[in-house]
C-alpha positions as a LaTeX table, in Angstrom:
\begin{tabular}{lrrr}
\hline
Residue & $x$ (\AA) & $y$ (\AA) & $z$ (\AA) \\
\hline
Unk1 & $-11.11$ & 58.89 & $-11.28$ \\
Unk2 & $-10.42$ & 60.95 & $-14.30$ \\
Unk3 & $-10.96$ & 64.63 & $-14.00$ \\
Unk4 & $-13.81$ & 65.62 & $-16.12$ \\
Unk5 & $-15.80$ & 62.59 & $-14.38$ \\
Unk6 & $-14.83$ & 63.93 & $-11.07$ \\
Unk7 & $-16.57$ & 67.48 & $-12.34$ \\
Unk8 & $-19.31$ & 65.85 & $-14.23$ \\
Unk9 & $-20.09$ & 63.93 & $-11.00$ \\
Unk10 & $-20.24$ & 67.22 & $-8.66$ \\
Unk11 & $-21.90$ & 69.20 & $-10.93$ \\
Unk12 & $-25.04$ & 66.26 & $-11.78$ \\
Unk13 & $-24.98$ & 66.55 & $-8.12$ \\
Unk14 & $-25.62$ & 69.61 & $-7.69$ \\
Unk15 & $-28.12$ & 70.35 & $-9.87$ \\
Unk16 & $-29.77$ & 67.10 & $-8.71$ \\
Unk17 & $-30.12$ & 68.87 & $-5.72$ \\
Unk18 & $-30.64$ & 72.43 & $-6.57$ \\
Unk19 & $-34.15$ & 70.41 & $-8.46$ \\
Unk20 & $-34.90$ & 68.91 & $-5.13$ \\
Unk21 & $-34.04$ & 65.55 & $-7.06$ \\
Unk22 & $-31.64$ & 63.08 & $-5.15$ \\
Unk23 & $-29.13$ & 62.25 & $-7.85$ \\
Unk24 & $-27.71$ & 58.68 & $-8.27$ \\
Unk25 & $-25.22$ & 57.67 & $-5.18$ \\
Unk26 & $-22.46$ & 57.81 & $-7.24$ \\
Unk27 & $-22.90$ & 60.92 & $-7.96$ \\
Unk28 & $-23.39$ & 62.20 & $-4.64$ \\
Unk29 & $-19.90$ & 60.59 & $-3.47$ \\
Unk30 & $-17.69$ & 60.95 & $-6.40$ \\
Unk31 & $-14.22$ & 59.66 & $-4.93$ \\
Unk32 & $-12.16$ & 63.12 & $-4.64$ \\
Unk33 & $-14.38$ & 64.38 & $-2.23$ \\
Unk34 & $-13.78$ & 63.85 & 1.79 \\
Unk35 & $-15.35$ & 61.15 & 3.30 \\
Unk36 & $-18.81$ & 60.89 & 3.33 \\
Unk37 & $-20.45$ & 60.71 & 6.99 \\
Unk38 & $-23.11$ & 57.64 & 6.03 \\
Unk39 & $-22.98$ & 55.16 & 8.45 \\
Unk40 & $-24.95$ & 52.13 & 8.15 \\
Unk41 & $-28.10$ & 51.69 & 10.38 \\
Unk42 & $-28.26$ & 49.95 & 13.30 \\
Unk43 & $-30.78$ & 47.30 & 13.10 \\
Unk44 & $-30.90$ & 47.59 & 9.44 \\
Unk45 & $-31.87$ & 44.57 & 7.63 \\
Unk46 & $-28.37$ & 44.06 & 5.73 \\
Unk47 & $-25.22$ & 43.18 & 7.96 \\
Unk48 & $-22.05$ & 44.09 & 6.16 \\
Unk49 & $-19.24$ & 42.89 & 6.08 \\
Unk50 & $-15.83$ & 43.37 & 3.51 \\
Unk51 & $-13.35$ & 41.30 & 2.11 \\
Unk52 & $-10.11$ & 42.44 & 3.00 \\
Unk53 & $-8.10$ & 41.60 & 0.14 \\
Unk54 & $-9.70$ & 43.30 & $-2.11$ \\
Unk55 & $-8.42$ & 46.62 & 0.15 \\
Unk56 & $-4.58$ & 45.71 & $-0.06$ \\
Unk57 & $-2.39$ & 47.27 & 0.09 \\
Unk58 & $-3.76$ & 49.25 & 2.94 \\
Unk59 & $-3.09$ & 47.06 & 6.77 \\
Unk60 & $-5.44$ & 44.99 & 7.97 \\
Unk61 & $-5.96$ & 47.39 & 11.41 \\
Unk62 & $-6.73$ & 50.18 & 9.28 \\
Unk63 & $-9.53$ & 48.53 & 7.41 \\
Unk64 & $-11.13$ & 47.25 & 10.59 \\
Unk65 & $-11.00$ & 50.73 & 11.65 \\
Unk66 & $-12.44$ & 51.85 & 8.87 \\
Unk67 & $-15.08$ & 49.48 & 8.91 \\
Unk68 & $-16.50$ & 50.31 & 12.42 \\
Unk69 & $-16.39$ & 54.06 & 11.83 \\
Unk70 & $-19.07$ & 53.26 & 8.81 \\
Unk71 & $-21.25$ & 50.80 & 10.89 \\
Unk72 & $-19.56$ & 47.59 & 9.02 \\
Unk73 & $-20.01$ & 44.75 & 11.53 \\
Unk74 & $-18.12$ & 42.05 & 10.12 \\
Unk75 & $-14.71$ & 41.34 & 8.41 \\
Unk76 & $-13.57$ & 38.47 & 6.31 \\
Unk77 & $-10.52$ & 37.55 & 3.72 \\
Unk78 & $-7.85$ & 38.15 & 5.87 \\
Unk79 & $-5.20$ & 37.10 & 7.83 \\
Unk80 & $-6.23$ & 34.42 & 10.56 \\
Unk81 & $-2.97$ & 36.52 & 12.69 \\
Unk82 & $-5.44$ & 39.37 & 12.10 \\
Unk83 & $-8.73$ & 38.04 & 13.79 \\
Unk84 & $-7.99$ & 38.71 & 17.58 \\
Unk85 & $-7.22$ & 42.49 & 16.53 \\
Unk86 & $-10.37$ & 42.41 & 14.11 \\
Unk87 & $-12.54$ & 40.92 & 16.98 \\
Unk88 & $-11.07$ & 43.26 & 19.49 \\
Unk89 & $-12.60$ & 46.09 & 17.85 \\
Unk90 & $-15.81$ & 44.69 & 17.64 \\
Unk91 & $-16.00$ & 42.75 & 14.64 \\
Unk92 & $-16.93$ & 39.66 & 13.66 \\
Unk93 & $-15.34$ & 37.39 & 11.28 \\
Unk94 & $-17.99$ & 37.16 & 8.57 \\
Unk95 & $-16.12$ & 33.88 & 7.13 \\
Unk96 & $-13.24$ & 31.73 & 8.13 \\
Unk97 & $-10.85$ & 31.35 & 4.93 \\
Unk98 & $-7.71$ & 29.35 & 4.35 \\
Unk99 & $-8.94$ & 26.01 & 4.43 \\
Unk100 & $-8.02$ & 25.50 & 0.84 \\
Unk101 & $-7.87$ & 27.47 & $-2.29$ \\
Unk102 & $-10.27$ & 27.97 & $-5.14$ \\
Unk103 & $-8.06$ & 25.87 & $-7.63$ \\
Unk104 & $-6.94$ & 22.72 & $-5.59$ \\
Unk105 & $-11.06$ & 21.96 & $-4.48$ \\
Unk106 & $-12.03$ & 18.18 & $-4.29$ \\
Unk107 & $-12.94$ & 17.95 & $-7.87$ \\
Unk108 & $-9.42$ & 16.60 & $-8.30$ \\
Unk109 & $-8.56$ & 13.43 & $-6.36$ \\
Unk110 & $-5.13$ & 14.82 & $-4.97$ \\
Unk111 & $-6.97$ & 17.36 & $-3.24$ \\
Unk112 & $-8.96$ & 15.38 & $-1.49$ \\
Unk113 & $-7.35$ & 14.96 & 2.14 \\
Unk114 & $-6.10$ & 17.76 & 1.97 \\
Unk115 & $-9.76$ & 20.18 & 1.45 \\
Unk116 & $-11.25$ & 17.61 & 4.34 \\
Unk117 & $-8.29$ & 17.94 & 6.90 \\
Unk118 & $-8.08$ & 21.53 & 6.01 \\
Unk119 & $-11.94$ & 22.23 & 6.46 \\
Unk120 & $-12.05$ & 20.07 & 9.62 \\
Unk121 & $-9.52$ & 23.03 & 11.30 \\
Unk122 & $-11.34$ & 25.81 & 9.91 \\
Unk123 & $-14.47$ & 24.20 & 11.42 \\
Unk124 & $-12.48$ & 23.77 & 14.85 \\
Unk125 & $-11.17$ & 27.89 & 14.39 \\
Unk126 & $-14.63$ & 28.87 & 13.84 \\
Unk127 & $-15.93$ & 27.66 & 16.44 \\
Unk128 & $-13.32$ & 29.05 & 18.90 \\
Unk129 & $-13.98$ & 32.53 & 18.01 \\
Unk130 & $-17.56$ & 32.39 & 17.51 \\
Unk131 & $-17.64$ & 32.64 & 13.80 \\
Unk132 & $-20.52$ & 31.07 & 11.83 \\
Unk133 & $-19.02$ & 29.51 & 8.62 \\
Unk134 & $-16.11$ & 28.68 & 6.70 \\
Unk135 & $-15.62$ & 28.92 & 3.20 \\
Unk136 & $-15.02$ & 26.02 & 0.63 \\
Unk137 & $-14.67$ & 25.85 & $-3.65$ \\
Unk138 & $-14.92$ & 22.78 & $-6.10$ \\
Unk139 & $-11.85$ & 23.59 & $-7.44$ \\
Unk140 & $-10.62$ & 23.43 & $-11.05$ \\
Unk141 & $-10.98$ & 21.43 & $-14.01$ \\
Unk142 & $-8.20$ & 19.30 & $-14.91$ \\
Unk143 & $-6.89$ & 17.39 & $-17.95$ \\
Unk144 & $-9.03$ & 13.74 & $-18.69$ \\
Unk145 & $-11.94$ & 15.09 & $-16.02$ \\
Unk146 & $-15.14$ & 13.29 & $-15.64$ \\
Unk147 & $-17.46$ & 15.49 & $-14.27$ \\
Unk148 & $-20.41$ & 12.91 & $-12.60$ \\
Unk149 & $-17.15$ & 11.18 & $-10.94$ \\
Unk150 & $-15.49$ & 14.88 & $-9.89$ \\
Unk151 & $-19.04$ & 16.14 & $-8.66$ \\
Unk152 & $-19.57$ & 12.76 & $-6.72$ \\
Unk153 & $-15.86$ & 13.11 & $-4.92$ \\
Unk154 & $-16.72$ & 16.64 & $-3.93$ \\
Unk155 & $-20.17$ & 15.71 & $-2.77$ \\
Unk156 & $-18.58$ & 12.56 & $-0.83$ \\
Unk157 & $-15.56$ & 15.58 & 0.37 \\
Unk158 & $-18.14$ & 17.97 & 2.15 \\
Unk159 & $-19.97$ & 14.75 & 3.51 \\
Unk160 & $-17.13$ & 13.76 & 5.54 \\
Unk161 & $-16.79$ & 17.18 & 7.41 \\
Unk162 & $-20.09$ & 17.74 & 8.04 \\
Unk163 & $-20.82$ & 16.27 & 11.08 \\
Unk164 & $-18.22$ & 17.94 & 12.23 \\
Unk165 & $-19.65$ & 20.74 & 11.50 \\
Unk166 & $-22.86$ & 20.26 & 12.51 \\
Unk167 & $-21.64$ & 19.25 & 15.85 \\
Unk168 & $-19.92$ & 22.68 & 16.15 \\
Unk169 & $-23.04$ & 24.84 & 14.65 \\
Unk170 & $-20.85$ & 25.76 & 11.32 \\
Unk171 & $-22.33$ & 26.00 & 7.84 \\
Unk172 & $-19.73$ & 25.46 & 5.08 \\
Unk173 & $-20.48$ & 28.19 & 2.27 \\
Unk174 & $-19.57$ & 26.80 & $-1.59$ \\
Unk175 & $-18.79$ & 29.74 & $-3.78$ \\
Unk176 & $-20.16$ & 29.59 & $-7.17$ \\
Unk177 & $-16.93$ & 31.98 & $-9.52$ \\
Unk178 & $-17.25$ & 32.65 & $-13.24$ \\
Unk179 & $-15.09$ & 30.99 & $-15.35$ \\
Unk180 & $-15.76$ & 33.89 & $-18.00$ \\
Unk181 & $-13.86$ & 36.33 & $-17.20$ \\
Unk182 & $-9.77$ & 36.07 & $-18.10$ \\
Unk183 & $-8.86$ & 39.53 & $-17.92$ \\
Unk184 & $-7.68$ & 39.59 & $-13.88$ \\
Unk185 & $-6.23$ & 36.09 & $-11.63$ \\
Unk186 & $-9.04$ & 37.80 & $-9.45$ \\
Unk187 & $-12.07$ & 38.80 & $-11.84$ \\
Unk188 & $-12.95$ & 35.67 & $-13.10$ \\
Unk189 & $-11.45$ & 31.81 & $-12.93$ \\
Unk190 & $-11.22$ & 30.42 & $-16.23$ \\
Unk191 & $-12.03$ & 26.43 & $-15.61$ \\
Unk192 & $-13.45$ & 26.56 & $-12.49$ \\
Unk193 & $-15.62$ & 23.60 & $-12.09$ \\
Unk194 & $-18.45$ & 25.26 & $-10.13$ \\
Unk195 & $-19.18$ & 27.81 & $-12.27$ \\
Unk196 & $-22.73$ & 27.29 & $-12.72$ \\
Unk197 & $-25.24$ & 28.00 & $-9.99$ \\
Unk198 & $-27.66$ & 25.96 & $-10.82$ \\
Unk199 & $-25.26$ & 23.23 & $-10.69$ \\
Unk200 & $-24.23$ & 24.35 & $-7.26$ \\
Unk201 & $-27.28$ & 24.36 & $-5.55$ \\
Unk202 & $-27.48$ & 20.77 & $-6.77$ \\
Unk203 & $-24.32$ & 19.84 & $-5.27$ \\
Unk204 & $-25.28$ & 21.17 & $-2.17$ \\
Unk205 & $-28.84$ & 19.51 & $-1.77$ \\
Unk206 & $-26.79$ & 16.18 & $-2.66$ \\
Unk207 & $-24.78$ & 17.06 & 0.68 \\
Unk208 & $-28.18$ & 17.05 & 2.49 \\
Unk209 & $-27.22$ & 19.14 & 5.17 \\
Unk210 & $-28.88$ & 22.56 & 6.62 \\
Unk211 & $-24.65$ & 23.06 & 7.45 \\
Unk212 & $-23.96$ & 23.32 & 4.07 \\
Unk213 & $-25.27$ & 26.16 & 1.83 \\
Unk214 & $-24.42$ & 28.04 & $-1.27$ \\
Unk215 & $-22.36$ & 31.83 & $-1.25$ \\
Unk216 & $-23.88$ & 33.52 & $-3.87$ \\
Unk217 & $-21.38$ & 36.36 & $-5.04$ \\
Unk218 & $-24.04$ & 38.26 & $-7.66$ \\
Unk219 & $-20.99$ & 39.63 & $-9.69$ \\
Unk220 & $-20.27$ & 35.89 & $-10.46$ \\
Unk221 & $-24.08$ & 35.11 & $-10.61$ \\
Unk222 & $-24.13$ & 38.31 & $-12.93$ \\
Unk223 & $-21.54$ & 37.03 & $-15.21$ \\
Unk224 & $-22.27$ & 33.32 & $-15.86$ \\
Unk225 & $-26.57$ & 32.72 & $-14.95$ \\
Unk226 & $-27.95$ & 36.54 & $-14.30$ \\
Unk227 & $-31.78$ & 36.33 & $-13.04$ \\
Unk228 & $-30.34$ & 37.52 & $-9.82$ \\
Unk229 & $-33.74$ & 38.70 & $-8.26$ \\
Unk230 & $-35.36$ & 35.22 & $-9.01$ \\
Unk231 & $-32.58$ & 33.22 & $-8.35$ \\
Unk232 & $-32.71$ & 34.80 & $-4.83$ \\
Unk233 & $-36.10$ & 33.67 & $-4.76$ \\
Unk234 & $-35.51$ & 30.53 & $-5.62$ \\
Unk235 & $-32.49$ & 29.49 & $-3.50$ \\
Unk236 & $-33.25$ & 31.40 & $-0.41$ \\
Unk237 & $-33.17$ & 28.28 & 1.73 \\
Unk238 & $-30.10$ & 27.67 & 0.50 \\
Unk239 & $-28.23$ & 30.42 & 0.51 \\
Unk240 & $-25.59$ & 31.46 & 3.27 \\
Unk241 & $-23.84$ & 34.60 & 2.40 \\
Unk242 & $-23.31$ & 36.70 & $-0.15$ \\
Unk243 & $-20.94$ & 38.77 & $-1.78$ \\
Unk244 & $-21.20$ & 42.03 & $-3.68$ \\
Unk245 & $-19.15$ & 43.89 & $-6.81$ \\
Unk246 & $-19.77$ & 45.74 & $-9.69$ \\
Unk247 & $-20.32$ & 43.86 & $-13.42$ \\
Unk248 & $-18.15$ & 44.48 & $-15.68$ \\
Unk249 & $-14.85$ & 44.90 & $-13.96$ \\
Unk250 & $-15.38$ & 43.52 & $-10.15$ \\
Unk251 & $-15.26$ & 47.31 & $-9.25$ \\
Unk252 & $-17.83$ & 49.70 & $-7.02$ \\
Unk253 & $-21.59$ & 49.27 & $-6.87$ \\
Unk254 & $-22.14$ & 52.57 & $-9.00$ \\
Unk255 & $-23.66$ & 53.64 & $-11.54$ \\
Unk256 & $-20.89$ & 52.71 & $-14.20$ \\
Unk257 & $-21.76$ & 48.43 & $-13.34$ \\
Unk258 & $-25.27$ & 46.76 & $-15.36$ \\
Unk259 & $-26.48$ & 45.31 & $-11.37$ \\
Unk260 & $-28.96$ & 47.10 & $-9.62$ \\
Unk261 & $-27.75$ & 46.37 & $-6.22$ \\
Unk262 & $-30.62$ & 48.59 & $-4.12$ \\
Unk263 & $-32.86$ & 46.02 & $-5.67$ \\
Unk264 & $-31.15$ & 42.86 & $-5.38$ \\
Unk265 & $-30.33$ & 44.15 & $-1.56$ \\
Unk266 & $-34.13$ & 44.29 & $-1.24$ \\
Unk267 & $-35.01$ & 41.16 & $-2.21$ \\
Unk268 & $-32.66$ & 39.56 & 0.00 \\
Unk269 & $-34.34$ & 41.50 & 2.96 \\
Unk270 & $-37.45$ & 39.89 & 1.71 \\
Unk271 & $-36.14$ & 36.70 & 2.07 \\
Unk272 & $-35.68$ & 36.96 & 5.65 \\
Unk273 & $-32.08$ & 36.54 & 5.64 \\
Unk274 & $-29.80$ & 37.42 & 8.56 \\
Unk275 & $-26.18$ & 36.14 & 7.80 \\
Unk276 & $-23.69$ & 38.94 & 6.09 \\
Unk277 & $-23.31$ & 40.38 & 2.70 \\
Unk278 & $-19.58$ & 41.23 & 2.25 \\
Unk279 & $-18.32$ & 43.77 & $-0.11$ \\
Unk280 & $-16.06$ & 42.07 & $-2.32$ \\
Unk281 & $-14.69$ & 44.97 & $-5.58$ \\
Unk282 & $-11.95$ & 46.17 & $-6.20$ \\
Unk283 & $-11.50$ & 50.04 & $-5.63$ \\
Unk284 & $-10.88$ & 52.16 & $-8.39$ \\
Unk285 & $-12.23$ & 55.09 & $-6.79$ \\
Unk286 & $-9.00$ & 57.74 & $-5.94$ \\
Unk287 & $-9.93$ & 56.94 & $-2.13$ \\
Unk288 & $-10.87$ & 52.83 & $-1.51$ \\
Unk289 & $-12.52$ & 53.79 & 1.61 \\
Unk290 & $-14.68$ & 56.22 & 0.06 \\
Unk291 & $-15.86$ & 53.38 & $-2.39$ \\
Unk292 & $-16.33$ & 51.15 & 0.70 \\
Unk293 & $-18.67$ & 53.70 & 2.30 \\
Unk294 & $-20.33$ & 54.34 & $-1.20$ \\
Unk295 & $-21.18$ & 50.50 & $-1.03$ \\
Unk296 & $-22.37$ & 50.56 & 2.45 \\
Unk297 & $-24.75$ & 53.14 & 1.14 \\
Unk298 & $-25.97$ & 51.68 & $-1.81$ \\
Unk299 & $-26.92$ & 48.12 & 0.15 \\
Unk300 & $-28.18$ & 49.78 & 3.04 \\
Unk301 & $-31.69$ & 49.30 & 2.29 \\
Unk302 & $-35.38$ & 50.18 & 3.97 \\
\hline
\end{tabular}
């Protein structure tokens, strides 16, 4: 963070406060400061979890750490080696990864085996250490495409690993990403196939399974649809995790981002929802961990 913002930042804080006016969260935990104390709440409505990649370079081990000392239950985006030291400290893994990538989905016919046999183990993994779902993508567009035929291969994809994982009480999650954004490999995916929630949700009713929902990340929502709040609303039943970040620029939930994440963390209370919302930005803040307890605050909702 640059200088004057650090000093705008304390000083809006503290006359915020000298007013008896709380000032925005941001500006009560600008990022040079020591780490805040906010933990999340026990029993609070919103179960958090993180994405470790986004936190690289820092160790796996030290993130889990992290996340326990700030009431995050559950951990997700890295290493499988990493998820007996994860769970060992308490944690849950929020989402099995690793089954296949975002760019070779089943859209494309040579990924086909290979998304169904890799599903099938991260279906078998879950349900050896207890976790709840596993994560899958469409995949990208490709040269000469047909997009009824590459819908109905991914549709007929999923089918054939769902009993599987209905036998096993696993729900597959399909990520919608925006194919907007070409500024970062991890900001946006530029010819993603499923880059239209509404065309998501459609894929996944054609699945017909109550194992197979949607992972609405409301950056990517943000980006490509928007109407988060009613889109909530409208896909509840369908929804099975979410993910969180800052529009523009994937970065903290503060007040530099257009999303109104108390809001949107709100509404998905209302909806009754008890699987995880994962915090997946990118710090920019001088201290990531700060940012991560920043975001813990900001979604940790009455």
């Amino acid at each position: 963070m640059k200088p004057a913002r650090r000093r705008f930042l304390q000083s809006t804080a503290a006359v915020s406060l000298a007013a008896g006016i709380s000032a925005p969260l941001s500006a009560q935990l600008p990022a040079d400061r020591a780490q805040p104390k906010y933990v999340a709440r026990k029993g609070g409505p919103i179960r958090h979890s993180v994405m470790g990649w986004c936190f690289k370079p820092m160790k796996s081990a030290e993130l889990a750490k992290h996340c326990v000392a700030m009431g995050i239950t559950g951990i997700e985006g890295i290493s499988r080696n990493d998820y007996k030291m994860a769970m060992s400290l308490g944690l849950e893994i929020s989402l099995v990864s690793g089954a296949h990538g975002f760019k070779d989905g089943p859209c494309d016919p040579k990924y086909v085996e290979k998304v169904v046999t890799g599903l099938q183990g991260a279906i078998e993994l879950a349900a050896e250490i207890g976790a709840k779902s596993v994560i899958t993508f469409t995949g990208m567009r490709f040269k000469g495409m047909d997009d009824e035929k590459a819908a109905t291969r991914c549709v007929d994809a999923w089918k054939k690993v769902m009993p599987l994982a209905e036998k096993k009480g696993i729900t597959l999650v399909l990520e919608h990403l925006n194919s907007r954004d070409d500024s970062h490999p991890m900001k946006g995916h530029p010819g993603y196939f499923g880059d239209d929630v509404d065309f998501c949700v459609d894929l996944i009713k054609r699945v017909g399974s109550k194992n197979f929902k949607l992972l609405f990340d409301v950056y990517h929502v943000s980006i490509m649809n928007g109407d988060i709040i009613r889109r909530i609303r409208q896909y509840k039943q369908y929804i099975g995790h979410y993910h969180t970040a800052g529009n523009p620029g994937r970065g903290e939930l503060d007040d530099h981002q257009e999303i109104n994440y108390p809001a949107v963390m709100r509404e998905i209370a209302k909806t009754g929802f008890k699987g995880f919302v994962a915090h997946e930005f990118i710090p920019t803040w001088d201290d990531p961990v700060t940012s991560l307890r920043h975001g813990v605050q900001v979604c940790d909702v009455g």
